[in-house]
C-alpha positions as CSV (number, residue, x, y, z in Angstrom):
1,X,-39.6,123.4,-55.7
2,X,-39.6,126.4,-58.4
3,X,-39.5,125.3,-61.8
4,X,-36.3,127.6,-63.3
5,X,-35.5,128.6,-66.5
6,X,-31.9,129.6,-67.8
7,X,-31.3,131.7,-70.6
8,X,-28.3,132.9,-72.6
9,X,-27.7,134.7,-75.8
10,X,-24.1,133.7,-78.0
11,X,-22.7,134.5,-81.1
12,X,-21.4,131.0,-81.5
13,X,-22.7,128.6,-83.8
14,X,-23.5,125.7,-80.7
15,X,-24.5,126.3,-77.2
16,X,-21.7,123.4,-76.3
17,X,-19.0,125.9,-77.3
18,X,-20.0,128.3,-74.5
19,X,-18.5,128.1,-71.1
20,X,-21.6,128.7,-69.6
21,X,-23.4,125.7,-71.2
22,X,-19.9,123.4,-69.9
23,X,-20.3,124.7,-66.8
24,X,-24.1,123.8,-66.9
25,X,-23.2,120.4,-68.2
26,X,-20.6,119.8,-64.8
27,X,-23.8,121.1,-62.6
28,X,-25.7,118.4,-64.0
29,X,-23.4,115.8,-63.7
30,X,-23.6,116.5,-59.4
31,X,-24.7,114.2,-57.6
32,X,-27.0,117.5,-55.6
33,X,-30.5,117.8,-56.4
34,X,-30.7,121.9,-56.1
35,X,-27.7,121.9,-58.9
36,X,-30.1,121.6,-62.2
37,X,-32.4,123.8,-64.2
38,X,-35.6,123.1,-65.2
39,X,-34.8,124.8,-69.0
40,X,-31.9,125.9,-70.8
41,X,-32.3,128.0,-73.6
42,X,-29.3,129.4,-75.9
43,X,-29.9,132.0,-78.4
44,X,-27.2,131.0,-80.9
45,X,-25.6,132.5,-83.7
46,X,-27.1,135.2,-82.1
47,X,-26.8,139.3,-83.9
48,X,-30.2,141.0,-81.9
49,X,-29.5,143.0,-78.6
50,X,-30.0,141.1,-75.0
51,X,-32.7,143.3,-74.3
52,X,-34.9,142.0,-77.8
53,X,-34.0,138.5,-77.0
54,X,-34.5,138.5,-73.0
55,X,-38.0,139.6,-73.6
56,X,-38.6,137.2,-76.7
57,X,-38.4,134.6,-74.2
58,X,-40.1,136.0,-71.4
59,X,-43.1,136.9,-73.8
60,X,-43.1,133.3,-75.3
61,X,-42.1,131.2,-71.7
62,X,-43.5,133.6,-68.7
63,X,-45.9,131.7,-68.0
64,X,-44.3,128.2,-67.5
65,X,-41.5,129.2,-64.9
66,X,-41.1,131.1,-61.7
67,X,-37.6,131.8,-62.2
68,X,-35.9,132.9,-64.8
69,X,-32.3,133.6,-64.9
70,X,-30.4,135.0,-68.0
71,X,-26.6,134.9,-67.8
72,X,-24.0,135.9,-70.5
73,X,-22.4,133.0,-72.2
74,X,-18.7,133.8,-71.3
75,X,-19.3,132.7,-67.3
76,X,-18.7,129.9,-65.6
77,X,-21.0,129.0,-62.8
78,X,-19.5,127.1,-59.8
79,X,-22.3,126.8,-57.5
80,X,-23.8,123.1,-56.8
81,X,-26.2,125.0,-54.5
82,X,-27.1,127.8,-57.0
83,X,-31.3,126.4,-57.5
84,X,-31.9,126.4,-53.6
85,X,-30.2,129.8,-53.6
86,X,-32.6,131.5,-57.0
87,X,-35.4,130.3,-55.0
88,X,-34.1,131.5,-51.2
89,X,-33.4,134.8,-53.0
90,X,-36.7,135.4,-54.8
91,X,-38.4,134.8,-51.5
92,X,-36.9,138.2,-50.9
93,X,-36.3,140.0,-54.3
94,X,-38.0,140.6,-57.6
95,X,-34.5,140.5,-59.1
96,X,-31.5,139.3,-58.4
97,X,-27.7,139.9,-58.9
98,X,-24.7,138.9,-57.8
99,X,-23.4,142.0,-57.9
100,X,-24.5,145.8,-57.4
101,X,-24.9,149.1,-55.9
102,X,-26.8,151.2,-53.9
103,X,-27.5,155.2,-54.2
104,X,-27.3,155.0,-58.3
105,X,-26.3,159.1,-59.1
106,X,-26.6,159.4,-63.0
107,X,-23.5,160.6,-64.6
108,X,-20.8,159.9,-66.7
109,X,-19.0,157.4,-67.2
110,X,-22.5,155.9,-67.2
111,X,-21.2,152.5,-65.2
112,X,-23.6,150.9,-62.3
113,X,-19.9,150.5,-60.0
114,X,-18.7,154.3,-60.9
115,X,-22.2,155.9,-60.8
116,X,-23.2,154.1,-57.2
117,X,-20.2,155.9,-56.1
118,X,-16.9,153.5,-56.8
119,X,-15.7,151.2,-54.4
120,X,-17.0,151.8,-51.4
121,X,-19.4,151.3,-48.9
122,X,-22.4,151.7,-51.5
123,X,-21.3,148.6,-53.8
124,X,-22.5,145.0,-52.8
125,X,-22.0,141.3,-53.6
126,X,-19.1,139.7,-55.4
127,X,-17.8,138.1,-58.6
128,X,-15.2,135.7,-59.3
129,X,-12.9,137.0,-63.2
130,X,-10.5,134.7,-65.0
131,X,-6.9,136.0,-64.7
132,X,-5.7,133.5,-67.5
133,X,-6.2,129.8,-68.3
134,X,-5.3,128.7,-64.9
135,X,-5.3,131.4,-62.1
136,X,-9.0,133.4,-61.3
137,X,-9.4,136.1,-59.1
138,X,-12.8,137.1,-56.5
139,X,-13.7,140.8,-56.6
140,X,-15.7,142.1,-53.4
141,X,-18.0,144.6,-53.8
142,X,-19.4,144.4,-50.3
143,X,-21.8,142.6,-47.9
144,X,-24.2,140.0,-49.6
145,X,-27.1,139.0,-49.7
146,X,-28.2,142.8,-49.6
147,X,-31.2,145.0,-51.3
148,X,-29.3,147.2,-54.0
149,X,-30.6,149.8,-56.4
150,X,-29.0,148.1,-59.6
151,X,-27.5,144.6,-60.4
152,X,-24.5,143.8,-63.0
153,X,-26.3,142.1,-66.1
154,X,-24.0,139.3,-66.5
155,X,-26.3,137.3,-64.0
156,X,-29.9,138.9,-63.9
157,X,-32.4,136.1,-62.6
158,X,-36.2,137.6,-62.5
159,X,-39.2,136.1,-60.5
160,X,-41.4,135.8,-63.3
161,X,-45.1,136.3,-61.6
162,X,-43.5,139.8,-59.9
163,X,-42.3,141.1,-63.5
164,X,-45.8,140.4,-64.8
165,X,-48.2,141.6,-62.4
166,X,-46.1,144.9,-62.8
167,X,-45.9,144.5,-66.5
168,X,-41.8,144.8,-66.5
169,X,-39.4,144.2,-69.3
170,X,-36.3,144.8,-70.0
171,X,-35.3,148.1,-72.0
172,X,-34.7,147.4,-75.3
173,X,-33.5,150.9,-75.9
174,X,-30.0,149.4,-75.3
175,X,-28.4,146.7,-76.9
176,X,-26.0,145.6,-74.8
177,X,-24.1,148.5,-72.9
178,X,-26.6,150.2,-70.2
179,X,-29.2,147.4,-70.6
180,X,-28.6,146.0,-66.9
181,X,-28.8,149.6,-65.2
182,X,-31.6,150.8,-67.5
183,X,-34.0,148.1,-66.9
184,X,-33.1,148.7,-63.1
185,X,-33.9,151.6,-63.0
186,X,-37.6,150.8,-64.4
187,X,-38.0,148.1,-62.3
188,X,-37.3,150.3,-59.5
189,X,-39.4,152.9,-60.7
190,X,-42.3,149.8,-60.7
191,X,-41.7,149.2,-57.0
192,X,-39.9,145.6,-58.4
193,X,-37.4,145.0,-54.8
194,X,-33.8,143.9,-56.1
195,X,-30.8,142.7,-54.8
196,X,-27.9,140.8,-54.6
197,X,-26.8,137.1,-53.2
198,X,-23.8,135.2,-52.3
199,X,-23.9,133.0,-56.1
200,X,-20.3,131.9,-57.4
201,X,-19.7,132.8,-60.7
202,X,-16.2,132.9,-63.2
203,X,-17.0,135.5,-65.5
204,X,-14.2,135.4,-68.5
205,X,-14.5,139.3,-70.0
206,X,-12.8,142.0,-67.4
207,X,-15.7,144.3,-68.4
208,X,-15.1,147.3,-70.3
209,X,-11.6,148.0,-71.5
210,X,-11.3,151.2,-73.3
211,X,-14.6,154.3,-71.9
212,X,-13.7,155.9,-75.4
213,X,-15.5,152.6,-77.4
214,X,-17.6,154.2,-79.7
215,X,-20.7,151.6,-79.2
216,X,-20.2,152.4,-75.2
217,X,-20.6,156.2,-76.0
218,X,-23.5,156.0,-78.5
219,X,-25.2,154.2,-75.6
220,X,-24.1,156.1,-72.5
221,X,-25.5,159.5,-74.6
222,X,-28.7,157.4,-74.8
223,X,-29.0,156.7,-71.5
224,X,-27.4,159.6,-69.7
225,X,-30.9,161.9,-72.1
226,X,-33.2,159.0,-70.7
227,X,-32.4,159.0,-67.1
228,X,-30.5,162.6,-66.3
């Protein structure tokens, strides 16, 4: 069995306050033996980029997992099965998602779903949203588990001995927005195989609200000069 490592960065004060580390907590109180991590590390009170602290811990931990999965603190992971899957899905991919997109065209605005064409046969996976405090809603992207050019960061799981034969990290040029598709794009560029699987996740943010955000632009500009 892998040995996997879960990572999260939060701006709370305690990991406990996160729905990610409650919904952790449930998984370990199944009675299934493929429901636990090995690890789980929270970044708290947390102010540095994803990027900067994703590769803190891969420089620090690389060595002492095959798996490593980092996932944003506001999701809710509802998958008793979800340690058999990582390891089933690395068999196959360097990186995995549970959603993404194939045929990535760079342009603006510089998001993976718009830029891999919009919904429509190039988008794969799927990826359950809160509604409110009691309804929740699946979004399908497409046919999983599937190779893809680019995963959504929210749940970004790396097989740790691929990343470091080809000496990949992820791109700390971005802090948060662009991240994901940046450092997919040079894993791709390494030869690093990605794709998506069928992983069931509650993610509480709707994703970007307002394209005019002036953190969003500052990094799409970035981004749009690095990969155009």
């Amino acid at each position: 069995m892998s040995h996997i490592a879960l990572v999260s960065c939060t701006k709370q004060q305690y990991k406990e306050e996160t729905l990610l580390y409650k919904s952790i907590i449930e998984l370990k109180n199944n009675d299934d033996p493929y429901c636990a991590f090995d690890y789980v590390h929270f970044f708290t009170n947390n102010t540095k980029g994803l990027s900067q602290r994703y590769n803190e811990f891969i420089k620090n931990n690389i060595d002492d997992y095959d798996i490593i999965t980092f996932v944003h603190d506001d999701v809710y992971i509802d998958d008793g099965k979800i340690a058999n899957k990582l390891e089933s899905a690395h068999e196959k991919y360097d990186i995995v998602g549970v959603a993404g997109g194939l045929n990535l065209s760079i342009r603006q605005p510089a998001l993976w779903h718009i830029m891999c064409g919009g919904f429509g046969p190039n988008l794969r996976g799927f990826a359950g949203h809160y509604i409110n405090n009691e309804q929740v809603s699946i979004t399908n992207f497409g046919p999983t588990p599937c190779r893809t050019a680019v995963v959504d960061g929210v749940f970004f799981s790396v097989k740790t001995k691929s990343i470091k034969e080809k000496g990949w990290n992820f791109n700390e040029n971005y802090t948060f927005h662009h991240y994901d598709i940046a450092s997919c794009i040079d894993a791709n560029k390494l030869k690093l195989k990605i794709g998506v699987w069928p992983i069931l996740i509650y993610h509480m943010s709707p994703g970007l609200s307002d394209l005019n955000d002036t953190i969003f632009l500052q990094n799409q500009k970035k981004f749009i000069e690095e990969y155009s």
